[in-house]
MMTF fields as JSON, N, C-alpha, C and O atoms, coordinates in Angstrom:
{
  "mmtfVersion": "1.0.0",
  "mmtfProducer": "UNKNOWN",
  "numBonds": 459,
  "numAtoms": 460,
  "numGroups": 115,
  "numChains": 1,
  "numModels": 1,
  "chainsPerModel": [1],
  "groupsPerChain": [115],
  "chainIdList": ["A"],
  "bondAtomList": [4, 2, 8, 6, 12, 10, 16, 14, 20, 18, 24, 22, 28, 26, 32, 30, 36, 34, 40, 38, 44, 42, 48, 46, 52, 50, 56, 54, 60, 58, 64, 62, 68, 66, 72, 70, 76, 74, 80, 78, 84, 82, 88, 86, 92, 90, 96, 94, 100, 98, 104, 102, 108, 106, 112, 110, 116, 114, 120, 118, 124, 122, 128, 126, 132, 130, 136, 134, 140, 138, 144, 142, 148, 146, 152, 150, 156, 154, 160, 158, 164, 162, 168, 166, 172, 170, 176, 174, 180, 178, 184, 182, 188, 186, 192, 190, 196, 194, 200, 198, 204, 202, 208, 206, 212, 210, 216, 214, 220, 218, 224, 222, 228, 226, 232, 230, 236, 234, 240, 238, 244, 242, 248, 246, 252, 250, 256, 254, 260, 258, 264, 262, 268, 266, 272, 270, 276, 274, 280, 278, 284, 282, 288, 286, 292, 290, 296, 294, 300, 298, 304, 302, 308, 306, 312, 310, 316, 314, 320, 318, 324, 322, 328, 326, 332, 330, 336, 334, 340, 338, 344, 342, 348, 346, 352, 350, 356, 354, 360, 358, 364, 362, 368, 366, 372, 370, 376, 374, 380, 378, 384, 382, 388, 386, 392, 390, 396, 394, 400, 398, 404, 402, 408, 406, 412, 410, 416, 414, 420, 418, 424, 422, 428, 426, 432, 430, 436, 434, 440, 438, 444, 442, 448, 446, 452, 450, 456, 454],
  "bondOrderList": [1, 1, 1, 1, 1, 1, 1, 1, 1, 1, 1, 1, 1, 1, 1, 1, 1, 1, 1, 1, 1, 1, 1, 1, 1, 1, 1, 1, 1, 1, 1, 1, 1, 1, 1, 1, 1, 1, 1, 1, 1, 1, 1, 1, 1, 1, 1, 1, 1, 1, 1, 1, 1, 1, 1, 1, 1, 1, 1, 1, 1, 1, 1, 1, 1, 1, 1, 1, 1, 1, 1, 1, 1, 1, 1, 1, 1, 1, 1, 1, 1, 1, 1, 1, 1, 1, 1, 1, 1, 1, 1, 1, 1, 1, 1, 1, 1, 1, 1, 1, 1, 1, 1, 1, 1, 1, 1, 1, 1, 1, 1, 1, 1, 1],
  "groupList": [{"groupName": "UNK", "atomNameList": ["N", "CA", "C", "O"], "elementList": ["N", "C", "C", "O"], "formalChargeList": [0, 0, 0, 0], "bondAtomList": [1, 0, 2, 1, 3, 2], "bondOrderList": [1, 1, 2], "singleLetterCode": "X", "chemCompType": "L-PEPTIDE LINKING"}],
  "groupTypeList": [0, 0, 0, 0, 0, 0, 0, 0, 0, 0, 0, 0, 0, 0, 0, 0, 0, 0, 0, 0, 0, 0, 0, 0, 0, 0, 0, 0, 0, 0, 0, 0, 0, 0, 0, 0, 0, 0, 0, 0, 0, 0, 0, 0, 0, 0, 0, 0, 0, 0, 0, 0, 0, 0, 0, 0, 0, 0, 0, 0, 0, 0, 0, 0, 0, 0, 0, 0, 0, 0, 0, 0, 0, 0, 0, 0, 0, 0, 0, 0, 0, 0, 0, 0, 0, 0, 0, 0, 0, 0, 0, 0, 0, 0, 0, 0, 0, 0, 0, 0, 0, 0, 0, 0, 0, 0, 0, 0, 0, 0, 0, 0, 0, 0, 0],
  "groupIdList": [1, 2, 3, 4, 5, 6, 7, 8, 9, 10, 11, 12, 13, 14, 15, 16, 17, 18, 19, 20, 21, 22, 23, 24, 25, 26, 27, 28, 29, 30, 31, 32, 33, 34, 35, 36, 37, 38, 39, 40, 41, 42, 43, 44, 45, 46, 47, 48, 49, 50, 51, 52, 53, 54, 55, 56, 57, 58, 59, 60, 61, 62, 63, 64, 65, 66, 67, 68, 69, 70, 71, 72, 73, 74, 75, 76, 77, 78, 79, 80, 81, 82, 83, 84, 85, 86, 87, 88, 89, 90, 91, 92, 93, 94, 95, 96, 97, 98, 99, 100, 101, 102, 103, 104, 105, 106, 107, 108, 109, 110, 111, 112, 113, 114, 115],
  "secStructList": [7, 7, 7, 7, 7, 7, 6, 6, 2, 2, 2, 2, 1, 7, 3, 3, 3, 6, 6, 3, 3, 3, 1, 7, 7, 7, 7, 5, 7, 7, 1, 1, 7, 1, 1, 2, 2, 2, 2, 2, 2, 2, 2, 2, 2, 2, 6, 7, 1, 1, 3, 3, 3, 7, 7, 1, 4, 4, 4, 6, 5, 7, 6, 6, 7, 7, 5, 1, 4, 4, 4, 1, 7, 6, 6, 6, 7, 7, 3, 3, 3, 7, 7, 6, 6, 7, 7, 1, 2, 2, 2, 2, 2, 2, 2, 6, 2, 2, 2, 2, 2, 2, 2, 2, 2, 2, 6, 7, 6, 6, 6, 6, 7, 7, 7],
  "xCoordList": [28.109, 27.815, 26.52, 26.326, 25.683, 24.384, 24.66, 25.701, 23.958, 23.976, 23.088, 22.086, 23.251, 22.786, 21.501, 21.227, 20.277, 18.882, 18.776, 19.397, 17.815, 17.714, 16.907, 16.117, 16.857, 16.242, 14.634, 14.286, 13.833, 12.794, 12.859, 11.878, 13.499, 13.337, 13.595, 12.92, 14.878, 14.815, 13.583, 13.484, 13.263, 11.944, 10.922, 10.535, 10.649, 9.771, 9.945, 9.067, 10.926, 11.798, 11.327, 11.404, 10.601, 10.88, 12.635, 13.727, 12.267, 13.629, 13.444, 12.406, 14.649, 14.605, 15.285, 16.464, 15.015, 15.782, 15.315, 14.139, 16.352, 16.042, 14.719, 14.207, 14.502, 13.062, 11.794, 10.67, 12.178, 11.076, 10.904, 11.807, 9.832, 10.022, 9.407, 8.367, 9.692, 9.53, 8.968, 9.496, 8.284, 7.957, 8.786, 9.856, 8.585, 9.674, 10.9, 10.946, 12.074, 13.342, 13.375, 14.216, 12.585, 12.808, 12.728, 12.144, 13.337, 13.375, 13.305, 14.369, 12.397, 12.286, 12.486, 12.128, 13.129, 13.809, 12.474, 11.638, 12.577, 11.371, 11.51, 10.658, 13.024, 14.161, 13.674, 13.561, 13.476, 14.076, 12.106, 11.91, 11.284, 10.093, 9.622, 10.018, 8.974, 8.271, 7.784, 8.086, 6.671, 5.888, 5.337, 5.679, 4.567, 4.374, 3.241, 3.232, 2.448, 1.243, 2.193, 1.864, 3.379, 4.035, 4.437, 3.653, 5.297, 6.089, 4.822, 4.978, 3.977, 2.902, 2.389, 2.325, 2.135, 2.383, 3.084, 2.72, 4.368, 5.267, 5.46, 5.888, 5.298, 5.586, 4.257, 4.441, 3.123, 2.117, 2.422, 2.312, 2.839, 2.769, 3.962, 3.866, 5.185, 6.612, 6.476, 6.974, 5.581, 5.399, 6.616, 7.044, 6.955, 8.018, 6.88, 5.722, 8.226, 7.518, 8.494, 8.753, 8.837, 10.122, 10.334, 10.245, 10.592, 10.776, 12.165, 12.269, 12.689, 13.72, 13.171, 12.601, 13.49, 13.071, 14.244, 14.512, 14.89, 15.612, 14.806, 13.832, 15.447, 14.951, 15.579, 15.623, 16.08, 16.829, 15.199, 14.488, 14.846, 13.929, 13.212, 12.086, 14.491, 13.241, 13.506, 13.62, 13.632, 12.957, 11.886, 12.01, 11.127, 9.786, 8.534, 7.377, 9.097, 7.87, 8.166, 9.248, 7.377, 7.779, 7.399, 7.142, 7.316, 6.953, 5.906, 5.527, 5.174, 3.282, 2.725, 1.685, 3.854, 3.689, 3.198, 2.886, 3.294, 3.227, 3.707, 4.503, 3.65, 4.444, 4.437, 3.376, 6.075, 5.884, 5.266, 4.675, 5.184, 4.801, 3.716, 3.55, 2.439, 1.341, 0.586, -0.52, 1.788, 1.707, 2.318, 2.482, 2.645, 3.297, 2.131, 1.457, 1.962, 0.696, 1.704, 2.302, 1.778, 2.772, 1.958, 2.677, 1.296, 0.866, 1.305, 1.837, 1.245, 1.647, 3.383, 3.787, 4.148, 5.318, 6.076, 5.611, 7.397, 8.236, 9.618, 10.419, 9.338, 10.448, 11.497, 11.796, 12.226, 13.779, 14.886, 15.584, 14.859, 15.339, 16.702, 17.592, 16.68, 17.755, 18.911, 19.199, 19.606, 20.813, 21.471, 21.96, 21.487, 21.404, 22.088, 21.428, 23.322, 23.047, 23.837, 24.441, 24.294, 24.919, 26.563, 26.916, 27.226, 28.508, 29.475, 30.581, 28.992, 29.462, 28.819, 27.619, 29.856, 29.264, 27.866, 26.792, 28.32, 27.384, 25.732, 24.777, 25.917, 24.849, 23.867, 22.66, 24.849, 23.885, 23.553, 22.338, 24.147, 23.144, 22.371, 21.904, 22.19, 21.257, 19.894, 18.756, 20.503, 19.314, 18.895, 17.949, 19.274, 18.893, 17.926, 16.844, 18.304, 17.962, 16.305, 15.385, 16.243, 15.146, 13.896, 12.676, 14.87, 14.382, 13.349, 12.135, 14.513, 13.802, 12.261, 11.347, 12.461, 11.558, 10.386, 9.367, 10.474, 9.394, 8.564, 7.339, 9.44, 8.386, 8.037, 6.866, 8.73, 8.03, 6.573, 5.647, 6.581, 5.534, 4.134, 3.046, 4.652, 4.078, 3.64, 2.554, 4.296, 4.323, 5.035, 4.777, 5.53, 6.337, 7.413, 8.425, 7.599, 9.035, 9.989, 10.654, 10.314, 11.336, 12.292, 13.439, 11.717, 12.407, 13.239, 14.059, 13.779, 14.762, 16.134, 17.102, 15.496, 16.855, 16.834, 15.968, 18.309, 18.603, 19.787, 20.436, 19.612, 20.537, 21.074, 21.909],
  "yCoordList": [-4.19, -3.424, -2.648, -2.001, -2.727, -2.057, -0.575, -0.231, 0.202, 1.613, 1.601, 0.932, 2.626, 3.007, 3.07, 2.771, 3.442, 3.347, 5.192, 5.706, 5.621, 7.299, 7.278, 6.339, 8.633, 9.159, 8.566, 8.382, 8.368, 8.41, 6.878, 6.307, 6.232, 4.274, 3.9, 3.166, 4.741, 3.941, 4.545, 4.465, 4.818, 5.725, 4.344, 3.542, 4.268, 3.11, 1.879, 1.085, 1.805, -0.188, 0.307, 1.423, -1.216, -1.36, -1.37, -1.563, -1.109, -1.167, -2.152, -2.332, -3.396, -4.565, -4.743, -4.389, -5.036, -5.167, -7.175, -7.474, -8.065, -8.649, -9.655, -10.553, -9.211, -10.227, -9.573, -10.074, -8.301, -7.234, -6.095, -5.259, -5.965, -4.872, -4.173, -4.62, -2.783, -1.791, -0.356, -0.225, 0.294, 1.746, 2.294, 2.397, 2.987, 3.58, 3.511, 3.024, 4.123, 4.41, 4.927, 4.413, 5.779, 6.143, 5.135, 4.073, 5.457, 4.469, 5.718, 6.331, 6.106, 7.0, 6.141, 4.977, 6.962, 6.601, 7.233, 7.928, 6.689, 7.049, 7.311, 7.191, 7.777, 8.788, 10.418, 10.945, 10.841, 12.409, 13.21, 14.397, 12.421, 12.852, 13.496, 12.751, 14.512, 14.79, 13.95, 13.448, 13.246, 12.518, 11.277, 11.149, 10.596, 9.381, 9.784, 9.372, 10.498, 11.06, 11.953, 11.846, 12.817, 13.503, 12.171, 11.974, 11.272, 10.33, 9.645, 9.873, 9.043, 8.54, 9.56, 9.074, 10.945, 11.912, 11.915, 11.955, 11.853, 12.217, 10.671, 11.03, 9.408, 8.633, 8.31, 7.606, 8.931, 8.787, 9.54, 9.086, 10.885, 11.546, 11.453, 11.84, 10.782, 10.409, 9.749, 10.096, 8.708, 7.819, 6.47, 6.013, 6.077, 5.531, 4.159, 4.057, 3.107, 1.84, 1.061, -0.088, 1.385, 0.516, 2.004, 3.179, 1.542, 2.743, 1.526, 0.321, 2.347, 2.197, 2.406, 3.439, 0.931, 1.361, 0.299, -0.839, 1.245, 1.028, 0.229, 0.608, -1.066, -1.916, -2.098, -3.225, -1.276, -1.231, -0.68, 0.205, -1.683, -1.698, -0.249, 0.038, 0.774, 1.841, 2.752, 3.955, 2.192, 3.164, 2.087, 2.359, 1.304, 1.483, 1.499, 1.377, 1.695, 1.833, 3.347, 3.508, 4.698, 5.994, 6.124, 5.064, 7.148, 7.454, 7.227, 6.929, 7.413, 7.229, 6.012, 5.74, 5.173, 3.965, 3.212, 2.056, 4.481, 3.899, 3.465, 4.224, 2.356, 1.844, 2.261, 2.594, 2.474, 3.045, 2.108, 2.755, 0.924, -0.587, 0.194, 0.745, 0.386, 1.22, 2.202, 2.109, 3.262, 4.093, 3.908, 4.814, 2.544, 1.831, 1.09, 0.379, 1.323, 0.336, -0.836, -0.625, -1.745, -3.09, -3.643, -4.537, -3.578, -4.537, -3.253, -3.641, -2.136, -0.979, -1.28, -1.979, -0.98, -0.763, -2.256, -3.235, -2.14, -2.946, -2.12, -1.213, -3.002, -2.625, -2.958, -4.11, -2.234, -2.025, -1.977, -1.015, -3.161, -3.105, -2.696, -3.152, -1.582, -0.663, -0.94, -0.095, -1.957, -1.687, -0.378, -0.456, 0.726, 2.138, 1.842, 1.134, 2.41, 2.284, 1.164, 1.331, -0.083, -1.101, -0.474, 0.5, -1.052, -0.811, -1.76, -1.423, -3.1, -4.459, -5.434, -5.652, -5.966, -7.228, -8.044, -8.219, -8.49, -8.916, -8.658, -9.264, -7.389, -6.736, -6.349, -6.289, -6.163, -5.858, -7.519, -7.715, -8.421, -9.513, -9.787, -10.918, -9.536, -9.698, -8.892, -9.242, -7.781, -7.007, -6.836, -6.048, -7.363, -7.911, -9.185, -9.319, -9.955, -11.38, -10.928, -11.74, -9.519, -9.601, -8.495, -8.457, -7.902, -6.955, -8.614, -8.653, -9.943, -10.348, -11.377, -11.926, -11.316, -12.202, -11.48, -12.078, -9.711, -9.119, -8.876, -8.957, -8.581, -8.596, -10.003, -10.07, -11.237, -12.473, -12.226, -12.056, -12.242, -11.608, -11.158, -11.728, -9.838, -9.251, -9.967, -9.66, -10.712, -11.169, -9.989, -9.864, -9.533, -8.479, -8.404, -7.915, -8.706, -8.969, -8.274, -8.271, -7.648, -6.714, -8.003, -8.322, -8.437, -9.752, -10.157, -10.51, -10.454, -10.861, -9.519, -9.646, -8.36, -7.32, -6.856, -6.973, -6.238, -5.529, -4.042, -3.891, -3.289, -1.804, -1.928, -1.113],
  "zCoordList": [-19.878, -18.683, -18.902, -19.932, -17.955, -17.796, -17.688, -17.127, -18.097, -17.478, -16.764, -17.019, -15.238, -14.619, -14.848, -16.011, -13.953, -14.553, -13.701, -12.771, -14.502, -13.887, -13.282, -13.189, -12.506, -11.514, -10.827, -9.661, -12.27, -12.396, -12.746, -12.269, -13.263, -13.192, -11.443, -10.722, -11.095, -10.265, -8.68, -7.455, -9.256, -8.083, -8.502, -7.651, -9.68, -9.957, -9.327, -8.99, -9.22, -8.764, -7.533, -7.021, -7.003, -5.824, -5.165, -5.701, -3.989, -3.048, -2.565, -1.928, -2.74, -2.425, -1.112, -1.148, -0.363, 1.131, 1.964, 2.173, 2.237, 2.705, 2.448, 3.117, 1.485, 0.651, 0.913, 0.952, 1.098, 1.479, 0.245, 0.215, -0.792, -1.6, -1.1, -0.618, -0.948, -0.534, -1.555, -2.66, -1.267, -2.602, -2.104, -2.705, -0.522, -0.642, 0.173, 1.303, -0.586, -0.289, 1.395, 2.133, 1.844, 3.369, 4.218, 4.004, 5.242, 6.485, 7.652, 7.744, 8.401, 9.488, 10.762, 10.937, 11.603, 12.919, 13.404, 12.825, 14.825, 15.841, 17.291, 18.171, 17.395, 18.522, 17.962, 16.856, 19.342, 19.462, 19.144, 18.883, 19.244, 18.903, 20.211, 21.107, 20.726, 22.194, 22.446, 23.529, 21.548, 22.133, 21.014, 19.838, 21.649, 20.699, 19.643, 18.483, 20.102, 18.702, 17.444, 16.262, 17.865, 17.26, 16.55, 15.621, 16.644, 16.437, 15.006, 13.806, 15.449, 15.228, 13.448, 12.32, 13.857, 12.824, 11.544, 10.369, 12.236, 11.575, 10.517, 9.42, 10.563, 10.448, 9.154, 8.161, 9.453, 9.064, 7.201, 6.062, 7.815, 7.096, 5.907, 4.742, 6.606, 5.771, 4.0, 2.929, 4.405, 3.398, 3.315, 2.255, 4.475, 4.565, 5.073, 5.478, 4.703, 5.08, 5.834, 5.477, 6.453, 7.136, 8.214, 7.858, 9.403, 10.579, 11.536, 11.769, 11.712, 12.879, 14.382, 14.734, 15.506, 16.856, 17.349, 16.966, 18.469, 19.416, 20.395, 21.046, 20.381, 21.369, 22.376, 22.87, 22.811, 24.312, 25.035, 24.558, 26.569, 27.474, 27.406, 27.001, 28.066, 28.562, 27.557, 27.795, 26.26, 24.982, 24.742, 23.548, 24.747, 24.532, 25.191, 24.79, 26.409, 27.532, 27.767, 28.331, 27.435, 28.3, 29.714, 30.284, 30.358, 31.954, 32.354, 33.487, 31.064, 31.218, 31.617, 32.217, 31.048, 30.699, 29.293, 29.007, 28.561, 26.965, 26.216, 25.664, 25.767, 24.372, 23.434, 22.907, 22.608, 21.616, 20.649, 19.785, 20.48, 19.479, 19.26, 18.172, 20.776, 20.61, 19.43, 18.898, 19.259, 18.363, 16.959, 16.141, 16.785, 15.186, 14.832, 15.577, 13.639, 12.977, 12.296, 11.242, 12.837, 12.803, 11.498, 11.051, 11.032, 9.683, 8.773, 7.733, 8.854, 7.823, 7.948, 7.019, 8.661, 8.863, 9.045, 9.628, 8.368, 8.477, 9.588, 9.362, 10.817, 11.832, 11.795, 12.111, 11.475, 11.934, 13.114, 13.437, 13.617, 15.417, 15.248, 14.529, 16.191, 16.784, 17.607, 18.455, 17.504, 19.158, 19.794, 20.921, 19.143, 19.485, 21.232, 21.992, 21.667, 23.323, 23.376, 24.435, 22.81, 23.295, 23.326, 22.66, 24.003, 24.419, 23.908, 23.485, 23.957, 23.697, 22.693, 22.531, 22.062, 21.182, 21.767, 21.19, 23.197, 23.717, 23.68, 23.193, 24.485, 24.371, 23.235, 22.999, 22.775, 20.816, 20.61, 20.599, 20.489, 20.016, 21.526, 21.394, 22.218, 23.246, 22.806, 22.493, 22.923, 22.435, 21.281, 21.274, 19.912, 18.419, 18.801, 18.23, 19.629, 19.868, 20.691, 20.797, 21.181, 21.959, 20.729, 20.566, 20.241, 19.09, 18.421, 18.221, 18.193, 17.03, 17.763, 17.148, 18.899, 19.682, 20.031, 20.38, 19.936, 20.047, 18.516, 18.426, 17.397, 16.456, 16.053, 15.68, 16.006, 16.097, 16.38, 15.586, 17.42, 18.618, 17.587, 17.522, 16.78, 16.438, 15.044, 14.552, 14.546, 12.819, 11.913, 10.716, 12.291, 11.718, 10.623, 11.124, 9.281, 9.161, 9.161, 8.125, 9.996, 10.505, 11.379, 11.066, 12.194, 12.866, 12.309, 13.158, 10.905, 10.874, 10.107, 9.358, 10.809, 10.113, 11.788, 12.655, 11.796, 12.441, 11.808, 10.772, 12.913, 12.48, 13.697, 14.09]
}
């Protein structure tokens, strides 16, 4: 049996996710921000490489008419599609299925994870 690796090994290891290594361990959500430059900020400043977005319709278009995709630097970030809001089995692979057809879109490999 292996022992555990400490604090400071495992900060070193990449975080392996899905065939994605990762530095770091955070994953920031991109709900509950005022606004998309805040969002944009905050995301900047995290050091996270992987962000969570709810792909239900009118979370990524706001009132303005802005996209949040807009304010994600899609070659920096690995997206994390959201079903957040579904009610039904259905619906969540509907909206996973559209999560994975938009970062396609993008070349993203987030496309093939969902939360």
């Amino acid at each position: 049996m292996n022992p555990a690796p400490s604090t400071t090994e495992a900060l070193d290891t990449p975080f392996h996710v899905a065939g994605r290594n990762l530095q770091s361990r955070l994953i920031v959500g991109t709900g509950k921000y005022a606004d998309y430059p805040t969002m944009q900020q905050a995301l900047d400043a995290s050091g996270a490489q992987a962000v969570t977005v709810a792909v239900r319709r009118e979370r990524l278009i706001n009132e303005k008419g802005e996209s949040l995709l807009d304010y994600i630097d899609t070659s920096r970030y690995t997206i994390l599609p959201n079903t957040a809001g579904c009610f039904t089995a259905e619906d969540a692979v509907r909206v996973a299925r559209l999560g994975r057809e938009i970062l396609d879109q993008l070349d993203n490999p987030g496309k093939d994870w969902v939360k």
